[in-house]
N, C-alpha and C positions, 0 to 999 in steps of 0.2 A: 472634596477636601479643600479646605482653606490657602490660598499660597501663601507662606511665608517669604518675610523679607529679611534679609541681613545687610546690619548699618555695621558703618568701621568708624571703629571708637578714635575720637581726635586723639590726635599724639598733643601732649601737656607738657611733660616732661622726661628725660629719660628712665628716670629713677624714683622712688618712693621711699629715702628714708625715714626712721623714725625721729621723733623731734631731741633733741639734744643729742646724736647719736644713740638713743634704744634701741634696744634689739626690737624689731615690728613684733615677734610673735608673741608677747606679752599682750600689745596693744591688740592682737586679731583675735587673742583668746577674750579679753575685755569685752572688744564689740562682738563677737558673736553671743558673749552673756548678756551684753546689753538685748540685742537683738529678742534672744530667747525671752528674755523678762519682761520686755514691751510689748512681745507676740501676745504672752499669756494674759497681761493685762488688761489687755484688747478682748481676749477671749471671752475674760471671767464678765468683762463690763457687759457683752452680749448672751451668757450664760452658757457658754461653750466651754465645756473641760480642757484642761491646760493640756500643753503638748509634751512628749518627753522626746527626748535625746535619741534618733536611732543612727546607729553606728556604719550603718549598710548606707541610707539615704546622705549621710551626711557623706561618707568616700563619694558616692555619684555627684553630690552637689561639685565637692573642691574639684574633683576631675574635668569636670562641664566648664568651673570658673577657672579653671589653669587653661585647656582650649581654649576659651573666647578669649586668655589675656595671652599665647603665644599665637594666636589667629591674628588677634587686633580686631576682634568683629564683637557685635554685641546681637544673639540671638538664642532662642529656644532650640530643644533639639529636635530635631526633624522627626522627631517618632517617638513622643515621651513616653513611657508607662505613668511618671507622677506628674504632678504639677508644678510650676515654677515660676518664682519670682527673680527676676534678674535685676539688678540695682547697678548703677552708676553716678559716682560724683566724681567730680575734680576743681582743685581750686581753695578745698576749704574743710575745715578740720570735718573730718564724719563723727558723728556717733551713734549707737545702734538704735537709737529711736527713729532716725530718720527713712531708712527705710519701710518702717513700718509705716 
């Protein structure tokens, strides 16, 4: 089996407010729709059926990205069942196309 590595994410800033004061979870619903729509976009251009929404996978994802953001580490879990893509930026506005 492969070794994994675990990097520890630079500290940038303390906090991540939303820009004018917004509430951020407007904006995480946003990018994760962006996200979803760029996925599929992607799909259709290679002829691959769109993905939908599952409720199960999606709790395992936020769970995984709330550990690596109270860890401070950036890595896969050590024993997936699914697949995973981990994304990182800082510094500059995201939006859901970039991770794609």
């Amino acid at each position: 089996m492969a070794k994994r590595s675990v990097a520890p994410i630079p500290k940038t800033h303390e906090s991540t407010p939303g820009p004018r004061g917004q509430d951020t979870k407007g904006n995480n619903d946003l990018f994760l729709k962006e996200v979803f729509n760029t996925t599929n976009k992607y799909r259709a251009m290679h002829g691959c059926p769109a993905l939908t929404i599952n409720a199960e996978l999606t709790k395992l994802a936020q769970e995984w990205a709330n550990h690596l953001r109270d860890e401070n580490i950036m890595a896969h879990r050590s024993n997936p069942k699914y697949g995973e893509n981990i994304f990182l930026s800082g510094g500059m506005d995201v939006t859901g196309d970039l991770p794609v």
